[in-house]
C-alpha positions, 0 to 999 in steps of 0.5 A: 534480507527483508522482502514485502509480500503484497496480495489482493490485487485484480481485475474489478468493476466500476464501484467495487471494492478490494484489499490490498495486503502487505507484509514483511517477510521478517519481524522488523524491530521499528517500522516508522512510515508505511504506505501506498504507492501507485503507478499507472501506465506511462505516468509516474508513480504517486503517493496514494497513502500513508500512515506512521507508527502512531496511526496517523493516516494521509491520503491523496484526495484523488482517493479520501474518502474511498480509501483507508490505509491500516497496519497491524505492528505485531504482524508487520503489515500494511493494508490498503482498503479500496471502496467505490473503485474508479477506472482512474484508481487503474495502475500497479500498487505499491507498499512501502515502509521504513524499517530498522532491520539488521542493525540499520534504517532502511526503506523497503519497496513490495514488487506491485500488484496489478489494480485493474478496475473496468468501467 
């Protein structure tokens, strides 16, 4: 069974910074999509961004230009750089990524990790 670790979640200031890490608990033979979703409290949860095999990347504008979506195939992990941080980016991130894993496509959800940013 394949499980996504996340890491780097927090509690930072208005402007900061921070790194979101993700990275399959097995070697998965083909990932195609990976991204980033978020969810804040009593809303729904919502692309933040993607990238495919290649590395080509998408980005919600709620977050272009502050945000940069990266992978590293060899580790099978994902990673999510957040700049110039905004009370709004506050919610529950989570990783995604579509993988072909046991004879079979499936896709893979990480548990979240808490992005609390203060004004």
């Amino acid at each position: 069974q394949v499980q996504l670790v996340e890491s780097g979640g927090g509690l930072v200031q208005a402007g900061g910074s921070l790194r979101l890490s993700c990275a399959a608990s097995r070697s998965i033979s083909i990932i195609n999509a990976m991204a980033w979703y978020r969810q804040a409290p009593g809303e729904q949860r919502e692309l933040v961004a993607t990238i495919t095999r290649g590395g080509r990347t998408n980005y919600a504008d709620s977050v272009k230009g502050r945000f940069t979506i990266s992978r590293d195939n060899a580790k099978n992990t994902v990673y999510l750089q957040m700049n110039s941080l905004k009370p709004e980016d506050t919610a529950v991130y989570y990783c995604y990524l579509d993988g072909y894993y046991g004879g079979r496509w499936s896709n893979y959800w990480g548990q979240g990790t808490q992005v609390t940013v203060s004004s």
